[in-house]
C-alpha positions as CSV (number, residue, x, y, z in Angstrom):
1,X,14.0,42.5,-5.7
2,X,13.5,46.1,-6.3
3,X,9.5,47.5,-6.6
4,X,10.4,48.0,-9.9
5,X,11.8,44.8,-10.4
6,X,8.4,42.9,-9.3
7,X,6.3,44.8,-11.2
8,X,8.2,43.8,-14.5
9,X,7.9,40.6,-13.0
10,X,3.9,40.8,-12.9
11,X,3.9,42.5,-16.2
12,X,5.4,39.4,-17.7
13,X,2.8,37.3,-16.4
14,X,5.0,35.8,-13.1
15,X,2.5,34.7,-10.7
16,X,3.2,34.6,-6.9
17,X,2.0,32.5,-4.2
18,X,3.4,33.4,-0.6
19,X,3.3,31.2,2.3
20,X,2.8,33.2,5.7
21,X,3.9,31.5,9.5
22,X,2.7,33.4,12.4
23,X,1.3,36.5,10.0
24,X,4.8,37.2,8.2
25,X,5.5,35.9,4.9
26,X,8.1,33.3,5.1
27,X,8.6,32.2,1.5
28,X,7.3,33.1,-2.1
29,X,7.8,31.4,-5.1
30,X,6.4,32.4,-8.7
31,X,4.9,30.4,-12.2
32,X,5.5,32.5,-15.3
33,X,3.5,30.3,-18.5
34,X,5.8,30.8,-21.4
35,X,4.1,28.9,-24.1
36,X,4.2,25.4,-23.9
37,X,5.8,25.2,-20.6
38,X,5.3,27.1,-17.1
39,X,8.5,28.5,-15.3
40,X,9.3,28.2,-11.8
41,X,10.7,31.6,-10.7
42,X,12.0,33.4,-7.9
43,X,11.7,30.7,-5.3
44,X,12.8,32.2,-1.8
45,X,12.2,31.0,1.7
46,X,13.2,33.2,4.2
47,X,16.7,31.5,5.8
48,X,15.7,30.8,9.8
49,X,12.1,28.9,8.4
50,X,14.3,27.0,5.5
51,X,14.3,23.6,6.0
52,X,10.8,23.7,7.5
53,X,8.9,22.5,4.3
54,X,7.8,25.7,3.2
55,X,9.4,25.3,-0.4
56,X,8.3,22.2,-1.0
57,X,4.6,23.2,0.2
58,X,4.8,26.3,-2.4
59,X,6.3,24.0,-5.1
60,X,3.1,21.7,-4.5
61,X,0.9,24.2,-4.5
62,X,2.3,25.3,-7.8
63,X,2.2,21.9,-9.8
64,X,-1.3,21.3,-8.9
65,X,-2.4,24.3,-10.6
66,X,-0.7,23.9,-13.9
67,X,-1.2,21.3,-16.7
68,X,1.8,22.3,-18.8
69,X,5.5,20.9,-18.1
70,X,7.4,22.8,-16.0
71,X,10.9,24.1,-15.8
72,X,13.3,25.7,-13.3
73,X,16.9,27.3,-14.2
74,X,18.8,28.0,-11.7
75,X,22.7,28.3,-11.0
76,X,24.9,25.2,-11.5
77,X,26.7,25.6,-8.6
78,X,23.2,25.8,-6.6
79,X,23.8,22.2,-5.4
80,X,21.3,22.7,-3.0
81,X,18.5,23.9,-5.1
82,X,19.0,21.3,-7.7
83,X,18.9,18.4,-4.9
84,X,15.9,20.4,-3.6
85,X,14.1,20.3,-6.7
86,X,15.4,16.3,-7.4
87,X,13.4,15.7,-4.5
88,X,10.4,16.7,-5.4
89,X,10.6,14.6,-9.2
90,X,12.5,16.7,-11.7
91,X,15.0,15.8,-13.4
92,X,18.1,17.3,-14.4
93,X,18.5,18.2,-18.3
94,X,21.4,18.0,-20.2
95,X,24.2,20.5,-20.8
96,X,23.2,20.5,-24.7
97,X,19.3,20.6,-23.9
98,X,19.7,22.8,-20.8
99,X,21.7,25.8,-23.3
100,X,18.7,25.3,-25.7
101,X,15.8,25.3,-23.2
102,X,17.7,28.3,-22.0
103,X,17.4,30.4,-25.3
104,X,14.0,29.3,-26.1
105,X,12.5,30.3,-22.4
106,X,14.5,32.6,-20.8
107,X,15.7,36.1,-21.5
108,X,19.4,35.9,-20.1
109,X,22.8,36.7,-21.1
110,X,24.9,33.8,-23.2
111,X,27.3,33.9,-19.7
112,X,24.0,33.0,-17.5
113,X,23.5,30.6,-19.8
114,X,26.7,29.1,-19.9
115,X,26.9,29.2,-16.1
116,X,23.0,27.7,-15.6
117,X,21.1,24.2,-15.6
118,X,17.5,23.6,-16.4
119,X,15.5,20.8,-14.4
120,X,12.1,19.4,-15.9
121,X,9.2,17.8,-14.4
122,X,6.3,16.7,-16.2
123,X,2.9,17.5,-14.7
124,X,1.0,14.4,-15.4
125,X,-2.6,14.8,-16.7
126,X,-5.6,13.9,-15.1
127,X,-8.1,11.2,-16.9
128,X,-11.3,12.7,-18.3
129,X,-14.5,12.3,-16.1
């Protein structure tokens, strides 16, 4: 992602959290709220730490601080992402549902969408005190 890029990214309210091993950054992953829901975005660990629990430990740190329903898109063919995010309790939406949470949340081209799936998990809320 491009300076540019990230900037448009903060100016649209995407949130980052890093995680840092040995003083280098070795994964981020952003929250964008878009009104009723909050997005995952850009989730990236770098490849020799993957498979180290650094995106699940970003993911967590991430549901914890939101009490909205939360969405990621990502690729269909992104087998490994999806069984990534399976993992850790969402569930994959439907074709139908997917296209429409798509248009509603997103900003992407119809051949994005046609080539994307949406996974959900919902954040549960805490009792009053």
């Amino acid at each position: 992602m491009s300076g540019a890029e990230l900037d448009a990214e903060l100016a649209a309210g995407v949130a980052f959290s890093g995680y840092e091993v040995d003083g280098g950054l070795a994964g981020v992953m952003g929250v964008q709220p878009v009104r009723d829901v909050a997005l995952i975005r850009h989730a990236y660990v770098v490849p020799a730490r993957q498979r180290e629990g650094i995106g699940a430990a970003l993911l967590e740190h991430l549901l914890r601080a939101t009490d909205r329903r939360v969405l990621v898109g990502t690729w269909a063919a992104a087998e490994w992402a999806i069984r990534f995010y399976r993992r850790h309790g969402f569930a994959l939406v439907g074709p139908e549902r997917s296209a429409a949470l798509l248009r509603t949340y997103w900003s992407i081209p119809d051949r994005q969408i046609e080539t994307s799936v949406v996974l959900e998990r919902v954040v549960p809320r805490t009792a009053a005190a």
